[in-house]
C-alpha positions as CSV (number, residue, x, y, z in Angstrom):
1,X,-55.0,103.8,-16.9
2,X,-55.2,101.8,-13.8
3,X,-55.8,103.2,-10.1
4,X,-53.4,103.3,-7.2
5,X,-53.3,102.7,-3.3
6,X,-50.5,105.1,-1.8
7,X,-49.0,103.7,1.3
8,X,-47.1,105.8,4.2
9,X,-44.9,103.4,5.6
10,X,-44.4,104.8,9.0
11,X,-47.1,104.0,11.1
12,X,-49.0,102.5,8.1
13,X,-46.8,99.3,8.0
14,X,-44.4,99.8,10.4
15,X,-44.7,101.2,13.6
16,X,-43.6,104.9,13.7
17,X,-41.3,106.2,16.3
18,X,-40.7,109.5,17.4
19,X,-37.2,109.3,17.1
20,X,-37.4,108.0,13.3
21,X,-36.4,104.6,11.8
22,X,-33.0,104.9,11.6
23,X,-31.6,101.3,11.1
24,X,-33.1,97.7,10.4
25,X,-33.2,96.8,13.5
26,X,-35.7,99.5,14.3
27,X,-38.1,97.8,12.0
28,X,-41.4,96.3,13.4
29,X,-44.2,95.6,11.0
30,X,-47.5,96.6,12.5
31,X,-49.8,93.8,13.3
32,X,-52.3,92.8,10.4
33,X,-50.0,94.8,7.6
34,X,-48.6,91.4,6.1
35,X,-52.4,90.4,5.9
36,X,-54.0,93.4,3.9
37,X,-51.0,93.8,2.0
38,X,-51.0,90.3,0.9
39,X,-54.4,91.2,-0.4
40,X,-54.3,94.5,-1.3
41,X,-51.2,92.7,-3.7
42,X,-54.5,90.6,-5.3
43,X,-56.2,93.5,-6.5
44,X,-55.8,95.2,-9.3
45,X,-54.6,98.4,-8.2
46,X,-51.0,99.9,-8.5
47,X,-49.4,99.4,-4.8
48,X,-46.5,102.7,-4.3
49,X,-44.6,103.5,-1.5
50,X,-44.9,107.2,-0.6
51,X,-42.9,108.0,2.3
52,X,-41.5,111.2,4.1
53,X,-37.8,110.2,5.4
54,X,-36.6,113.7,7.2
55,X,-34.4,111.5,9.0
56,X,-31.8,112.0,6.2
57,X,-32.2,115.7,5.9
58,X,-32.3,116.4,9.1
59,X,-28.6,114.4,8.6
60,X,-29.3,111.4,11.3
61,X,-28.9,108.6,8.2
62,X,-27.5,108.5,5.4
63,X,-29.9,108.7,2.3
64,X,-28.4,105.5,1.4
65,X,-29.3,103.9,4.6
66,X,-32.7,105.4,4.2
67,X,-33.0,103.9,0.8
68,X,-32.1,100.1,1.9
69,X,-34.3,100.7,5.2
70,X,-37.2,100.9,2.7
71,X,-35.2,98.1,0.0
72,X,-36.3,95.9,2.8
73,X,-39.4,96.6,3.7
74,X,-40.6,96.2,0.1
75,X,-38.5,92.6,0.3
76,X,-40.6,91.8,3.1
77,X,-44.0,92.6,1.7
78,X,-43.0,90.5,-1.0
79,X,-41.4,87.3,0.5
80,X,-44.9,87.2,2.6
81,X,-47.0,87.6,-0.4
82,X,-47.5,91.0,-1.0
83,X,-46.9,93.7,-4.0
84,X,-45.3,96.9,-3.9
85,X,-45.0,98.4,-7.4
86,X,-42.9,101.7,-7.0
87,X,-41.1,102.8,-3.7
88,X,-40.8,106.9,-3.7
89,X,-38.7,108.3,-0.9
90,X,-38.5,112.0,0.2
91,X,-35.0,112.7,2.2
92,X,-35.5,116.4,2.3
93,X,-35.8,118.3,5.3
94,X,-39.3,119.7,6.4
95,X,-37.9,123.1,6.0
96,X,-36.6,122.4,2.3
97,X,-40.0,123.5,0.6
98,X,-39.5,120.6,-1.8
99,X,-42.5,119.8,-4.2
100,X,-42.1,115.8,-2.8
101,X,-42.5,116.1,0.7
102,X,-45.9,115.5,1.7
103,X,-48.6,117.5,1.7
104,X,-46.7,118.7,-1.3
105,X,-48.2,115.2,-4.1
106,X,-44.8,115.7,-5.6
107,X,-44.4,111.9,-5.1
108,X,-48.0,110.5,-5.8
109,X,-47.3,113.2,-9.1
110,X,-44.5,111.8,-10.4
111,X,-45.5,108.3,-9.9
112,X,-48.7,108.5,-11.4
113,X,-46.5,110.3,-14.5
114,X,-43.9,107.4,-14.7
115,X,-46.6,104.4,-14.0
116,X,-49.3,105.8,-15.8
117,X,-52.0,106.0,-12.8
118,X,-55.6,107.3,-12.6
119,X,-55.0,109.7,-9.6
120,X,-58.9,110.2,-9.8
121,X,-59.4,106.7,-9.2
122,X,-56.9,106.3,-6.6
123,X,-56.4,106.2,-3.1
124,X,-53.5,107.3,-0.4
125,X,-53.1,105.4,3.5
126,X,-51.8,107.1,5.5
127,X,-51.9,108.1,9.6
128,X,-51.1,112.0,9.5
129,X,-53.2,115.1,7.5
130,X,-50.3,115.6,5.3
131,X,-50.9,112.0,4.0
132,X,-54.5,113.2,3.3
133,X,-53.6,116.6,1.6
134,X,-51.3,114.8,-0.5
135,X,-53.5,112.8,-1.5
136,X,-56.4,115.6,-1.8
137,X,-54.0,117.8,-4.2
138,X,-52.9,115.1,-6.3
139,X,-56.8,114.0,-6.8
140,X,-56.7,111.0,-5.2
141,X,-58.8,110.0,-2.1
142,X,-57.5,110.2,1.7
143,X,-58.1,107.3,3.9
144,X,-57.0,107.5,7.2
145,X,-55.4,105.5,9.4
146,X,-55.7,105.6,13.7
147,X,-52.4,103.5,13.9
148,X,-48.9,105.7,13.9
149,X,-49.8,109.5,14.4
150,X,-53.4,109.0,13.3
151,X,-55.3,109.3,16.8
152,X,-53.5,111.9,17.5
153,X,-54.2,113.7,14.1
154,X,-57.3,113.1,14.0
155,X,-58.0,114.8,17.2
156,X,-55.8,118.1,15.7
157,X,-58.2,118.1,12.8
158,X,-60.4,121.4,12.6
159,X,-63.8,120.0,11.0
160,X,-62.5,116.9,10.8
161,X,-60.7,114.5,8.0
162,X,-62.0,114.4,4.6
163,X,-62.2,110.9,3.8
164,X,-62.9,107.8,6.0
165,X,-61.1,107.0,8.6
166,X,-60.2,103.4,9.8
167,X,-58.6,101.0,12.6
168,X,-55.4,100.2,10.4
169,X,-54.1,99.0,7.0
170,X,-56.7,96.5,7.2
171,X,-59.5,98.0,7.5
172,X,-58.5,100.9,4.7
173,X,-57.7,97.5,2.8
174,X,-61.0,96.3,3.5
175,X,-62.7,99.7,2.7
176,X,-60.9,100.4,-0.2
177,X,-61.4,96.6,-1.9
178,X,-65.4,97.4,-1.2
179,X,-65.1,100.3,-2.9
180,X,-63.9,99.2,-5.5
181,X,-66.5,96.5,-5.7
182,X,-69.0,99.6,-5.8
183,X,-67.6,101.6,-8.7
184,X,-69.2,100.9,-12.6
């Protein structure tokens, strides 16, 4: 079974904004994410798309807007290089109590089921602590990220995070390719 890399992709990739993605033209990629996604593409690890879209629960978007929003930012990571293996998408609203929205590893669950992952052997980007108890419950390691939400999560943290924590998608790129060099 082969290991993962989860991506958020607000504030992971793209920059995240506080009053949600809600078209294309809203879209900026974060500096660098072409770059480690281009190599994190390289590696041998599954590359999925895990990402929280409230926007189309909360009923700003359509869930078909939602779903080409993140069509394109897959197209992109490709046409620069990049790989993205599985794109997983939760619409629901945070008040749903669905088993995908993160923290709930409904998503990282169901892809490792459908791509046939080794969630022990796997990791999950992301710049909030539900990214990292996702990735905690589903077995997987947190990495996070001080881009997005992450300085600001990091400093709501009791105790701290429970994984490293890192500049930007580069870095946990960087970290997670060394780890990998590290394992038996």
């Amino acid at each position: 079974m082969r290991a993962a890399v989860f991506l958020d992709r607000d504030g992971v990739i793209i920059e995240n904004r506080s009053d949600y993605v809600k078209s294309w033209d809203e879209v900026r990629f974060l500096p660098q994410a072409f770059e480690a996604l281009r190599r994190l593409g390289q590696s041998s690890y599954a590359v999925v798309l895990v990402t929280n879209q409230s926007v189309v629960g909360r009923r700003i978007i359509p869930l078909d807007r939602a779903v080409e929003i993140n069509r394109r930012v897959v197209a992109e990571i490709e046409a620069v290089g990049g790989r993205v293996d599985a794109a997983y998408l939760c619409p629901h609203h945070p008040e749903d109590g669905c088993s995908c929205r993160k923290p709930a590893p409904g998503m990282l669950l169901r892809a490792a089921e459908e791509l046939e992952l080794d969630l022990a052997r796997s990791y999950a980007i992301g710049d909030a602590a539900s990214d990292l108890e996702a990735a905690r419950l589903a077995g997987a390691q947190g990495i996070l990220v001080l881009t997005g939400r992450g300085n600001d999560e990091l400093a709501s943290m009791e105790g701290g995070p429970s994984g490293p924590v890192v500049a930007d998608l580069k870095a946990a790129v960087d970290y997670l390719l060394a780890a990998g060099k590290r394992r038996p």
